[in-house]
C-alpha positions in Angstrom: 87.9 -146.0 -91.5 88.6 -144.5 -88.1 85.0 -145.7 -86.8 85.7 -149.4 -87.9 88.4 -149.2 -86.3 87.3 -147.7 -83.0 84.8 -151.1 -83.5 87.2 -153.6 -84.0 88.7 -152.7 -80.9 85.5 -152.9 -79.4 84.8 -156.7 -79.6 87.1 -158.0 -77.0 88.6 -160.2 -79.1 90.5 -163.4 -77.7 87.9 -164.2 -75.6 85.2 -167.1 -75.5 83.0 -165.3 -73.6 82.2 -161.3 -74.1 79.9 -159.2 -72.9 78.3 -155.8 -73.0 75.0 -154.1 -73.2 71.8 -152.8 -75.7 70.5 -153.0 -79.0 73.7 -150.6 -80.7 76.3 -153.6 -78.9 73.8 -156.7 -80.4 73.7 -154.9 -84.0 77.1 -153.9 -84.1 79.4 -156.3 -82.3 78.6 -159.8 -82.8 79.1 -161.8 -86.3 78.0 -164.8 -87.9 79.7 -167.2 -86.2 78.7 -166.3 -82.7 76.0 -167.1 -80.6 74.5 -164.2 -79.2 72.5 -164.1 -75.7 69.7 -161.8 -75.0 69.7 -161.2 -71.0 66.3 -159.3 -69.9 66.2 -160.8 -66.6 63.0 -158.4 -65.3 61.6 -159.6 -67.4 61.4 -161.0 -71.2 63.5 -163.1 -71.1 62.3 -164.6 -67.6 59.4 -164.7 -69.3 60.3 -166.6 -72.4 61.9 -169.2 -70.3 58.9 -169.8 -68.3 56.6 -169.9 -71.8 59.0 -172.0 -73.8 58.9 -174.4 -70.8 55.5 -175.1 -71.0 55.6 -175.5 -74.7 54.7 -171.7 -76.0 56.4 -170.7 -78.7 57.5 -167.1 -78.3 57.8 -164.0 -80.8 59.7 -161.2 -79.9 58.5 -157.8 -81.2 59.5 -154.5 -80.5 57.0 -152.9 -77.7 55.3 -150.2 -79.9 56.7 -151.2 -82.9 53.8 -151.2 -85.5 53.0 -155.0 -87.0 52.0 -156.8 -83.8 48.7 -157.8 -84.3 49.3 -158.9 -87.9 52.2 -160.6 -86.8 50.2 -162.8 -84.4 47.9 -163.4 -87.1 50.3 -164.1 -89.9 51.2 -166.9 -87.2 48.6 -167.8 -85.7 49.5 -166.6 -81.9 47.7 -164.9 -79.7 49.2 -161.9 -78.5 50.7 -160.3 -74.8 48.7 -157.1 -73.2 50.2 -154.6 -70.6 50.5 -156.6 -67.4 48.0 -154.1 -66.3 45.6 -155.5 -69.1 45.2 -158.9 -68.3 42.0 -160.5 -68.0 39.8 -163.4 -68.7 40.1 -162.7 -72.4 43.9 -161.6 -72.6 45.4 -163.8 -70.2 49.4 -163.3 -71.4 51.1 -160.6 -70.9 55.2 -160.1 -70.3 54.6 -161.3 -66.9 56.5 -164.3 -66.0 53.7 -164.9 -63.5 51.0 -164.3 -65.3 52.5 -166.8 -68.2 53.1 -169.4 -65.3 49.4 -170.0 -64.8 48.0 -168.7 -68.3 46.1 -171.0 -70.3 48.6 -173.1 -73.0 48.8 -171.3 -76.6 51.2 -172.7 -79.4 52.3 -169.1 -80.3 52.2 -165.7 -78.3 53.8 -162.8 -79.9 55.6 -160.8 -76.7 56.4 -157.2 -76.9 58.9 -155.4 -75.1 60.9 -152.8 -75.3 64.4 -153.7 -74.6 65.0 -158.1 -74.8 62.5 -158.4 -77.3 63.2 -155.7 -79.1 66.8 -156.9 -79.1 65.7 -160.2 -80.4 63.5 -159.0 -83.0 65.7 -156.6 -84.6 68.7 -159.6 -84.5 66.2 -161.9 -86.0 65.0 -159.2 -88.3 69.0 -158.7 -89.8 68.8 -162.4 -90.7 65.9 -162.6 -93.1 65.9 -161.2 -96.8 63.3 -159.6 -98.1 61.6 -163.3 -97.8 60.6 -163.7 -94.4 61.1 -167.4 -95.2 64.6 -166.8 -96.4 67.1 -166.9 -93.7 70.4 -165.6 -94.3 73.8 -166.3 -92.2 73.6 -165.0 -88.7 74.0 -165.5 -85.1 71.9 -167.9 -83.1 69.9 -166.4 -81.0 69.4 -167.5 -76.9 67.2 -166.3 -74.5 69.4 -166.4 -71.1 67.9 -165.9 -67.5 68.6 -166.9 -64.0 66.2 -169.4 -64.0 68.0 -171.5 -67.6 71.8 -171.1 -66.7 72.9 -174.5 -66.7 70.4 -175.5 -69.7 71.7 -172.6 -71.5 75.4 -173.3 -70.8 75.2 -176.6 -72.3 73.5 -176.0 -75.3 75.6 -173.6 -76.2 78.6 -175.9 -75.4 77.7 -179.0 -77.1 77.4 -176.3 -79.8 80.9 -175.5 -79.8 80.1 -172.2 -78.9 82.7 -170.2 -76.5 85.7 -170.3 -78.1 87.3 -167.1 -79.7 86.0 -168.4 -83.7 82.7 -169.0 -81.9 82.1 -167.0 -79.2 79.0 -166.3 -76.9 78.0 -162.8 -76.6 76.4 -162.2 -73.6 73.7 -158.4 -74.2 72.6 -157.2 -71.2 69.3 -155.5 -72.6 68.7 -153.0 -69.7 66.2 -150.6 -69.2 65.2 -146.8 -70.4 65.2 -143.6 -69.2 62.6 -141.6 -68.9 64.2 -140.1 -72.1 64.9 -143.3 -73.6 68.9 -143.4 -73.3 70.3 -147.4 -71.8 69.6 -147.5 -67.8 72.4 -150.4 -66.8 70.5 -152.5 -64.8 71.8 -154.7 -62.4 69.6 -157.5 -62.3 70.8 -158.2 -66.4 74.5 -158.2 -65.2 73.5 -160.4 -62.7 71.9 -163.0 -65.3 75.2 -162.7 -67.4 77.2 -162.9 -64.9 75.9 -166.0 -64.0 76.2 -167.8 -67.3 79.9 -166.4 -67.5 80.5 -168.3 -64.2 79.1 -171.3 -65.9 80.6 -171.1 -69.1 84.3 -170.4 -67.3 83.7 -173.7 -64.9 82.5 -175.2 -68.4 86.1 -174.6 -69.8 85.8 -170.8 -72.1 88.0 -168.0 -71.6 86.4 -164.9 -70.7 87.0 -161.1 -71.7 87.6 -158.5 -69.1 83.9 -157.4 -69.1 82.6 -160.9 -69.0 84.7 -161.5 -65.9 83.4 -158.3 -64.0 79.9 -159.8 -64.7 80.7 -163.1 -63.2 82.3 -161.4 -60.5 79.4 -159.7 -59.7 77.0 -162.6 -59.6 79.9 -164.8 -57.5 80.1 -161.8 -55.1 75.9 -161.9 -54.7 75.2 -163.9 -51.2 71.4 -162.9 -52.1 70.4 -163.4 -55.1 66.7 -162.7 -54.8 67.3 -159.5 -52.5 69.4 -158.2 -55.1 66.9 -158.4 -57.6 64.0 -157.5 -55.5 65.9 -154.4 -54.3 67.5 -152.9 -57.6 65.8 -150.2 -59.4 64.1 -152.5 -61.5 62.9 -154.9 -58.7 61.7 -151.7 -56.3 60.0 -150.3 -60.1 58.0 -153.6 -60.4 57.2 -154.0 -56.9 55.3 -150.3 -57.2 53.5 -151.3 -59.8 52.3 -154.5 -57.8 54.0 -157.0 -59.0 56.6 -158.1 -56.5 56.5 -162.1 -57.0 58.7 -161.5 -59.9 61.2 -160.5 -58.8 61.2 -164.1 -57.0 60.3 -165.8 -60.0 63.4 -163.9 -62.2 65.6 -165.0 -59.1 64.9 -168.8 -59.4 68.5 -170.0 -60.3 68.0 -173.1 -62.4 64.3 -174.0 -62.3 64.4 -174.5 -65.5 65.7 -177.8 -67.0 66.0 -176.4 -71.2 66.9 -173.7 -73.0 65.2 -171.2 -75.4 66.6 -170.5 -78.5 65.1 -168.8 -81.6 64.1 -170.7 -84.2 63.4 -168.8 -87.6 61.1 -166.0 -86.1 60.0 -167.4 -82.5 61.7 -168.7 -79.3 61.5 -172.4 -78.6 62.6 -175.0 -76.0 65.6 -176.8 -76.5 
């Protein structure tokens, strides 16, 4: 068929490293051999990072998706509010900062509607009609600023990065108003940072991949840039301008998260 076709060509074969962005690009490209990395850098996957780090397991879920509160249950995890929810009673939310200083739970079930929805519906492909039945599929990485070098080597050691295995980097992005993908420059920014990594690590990288690391090699500001995109000024207006700070943390984290079965954990 003419649209497999127009696919085939679309998944940059040759390449260790690929990249490209939103939920059609993680359903559609990547196969079973692959490791594919969620990049939601404002801010789930921040946010995972910073949970799985201090030993919270993390589920994504779809941000309006129906199923969240019996999904916590089923699992026994408490589950993220609004940022503009929090309190005393509902301290987690998808704010890294708020899940710096929240109190420890073994299992939070994190809605949002781009990374974690991304995740979810990747995880979702991989399970039967048993949610305890797995079937072949990618592995699944949460990827930030703050993990690079973590996340590098795990996937690595892994043999991932070569063109039978290679790491898809998925920018997540944001919405329109509408709902259509907003590019967002803070998530080519996170990939372009692991591509960096992975390239000094020894893996080839597509065309697309390279203008990613290109773009995070040709930052001198990291943490401006991320504070003064679209995304940054967005959060910032809403009062939350320490994440950016927090999102732009290159390497404070020593592990990587990576999902096993339905949640995110630290590796």
């Amino acid at each position: 068929m003419v649209e497999d076709a127009l696919v085939d060509s679309f998944r940059q074969a040759g390449a260790g490293v690929r990249f490209d962005w939103g939920a059609t690009a993680a359903a559609t490209l990547p196969g079973p051999t692959c490791a594919l990395v969620v990049v939601d850098v404002l801010s789930f996957t921040t946010a995972v990072s910073v949970a799985t780090g201090r030993g919270i397991a993390v589920v994504p879920h779809a941000l309006g998706a129906p199923g969240a509160a019996d999904l916590a249950e089923r699992l026994g995890a408490a589950l993220a509010v609004p940022r503009r929810e929090r309190s005393a009673a509902h301290p987690w939310t998808l704010s890294p900062g708020a899940l710096l200083v929240a109190p420890r739970t073994h299992r939070l079930v994190l809605p949002s509607p781009n990374g974690s929805a991304i995740a979810a519906a990747v995880a979702g492909g991989r399970r039967g009609d048993d949610p305890n039945e797995r079937t072949d599929g990618p592995a699944v990485v949460a990827g930030c600023v703050r993990n690079v070098t973590a996340t590098v080597a795990w996937l690595v050691a892994r043999g991932y990065g070569t063109d039978e295995r290679p790491v898809w980097l998925i920018a997540a992005g944001e919405r329109w108003p509408g709902g259509s993908l907003r590019p967002a420059l803070e998530d080519q920014l996170g990939a372009g940072a692991l591509a960096d990594a992975l390239e000094r690590s020894g893996c080839t990288l597509s065309p697309e991949a390279r203008a990613a690391a290109q773009t995070f090699t040709g930052t001198e500001d990291l943490h401006a840039a991320i504070a003064r995109c679209a995304s940054g000024r967005e959060l910032s207006a809403m009062g939350f301008p320490e994440e950016a700070e927090i999102a732009a943390a290159l390497d404070t984290d020593d592990h990587a998260s990576v999902m096993d079965g339905e949640m995110f954990v630290r590796m």
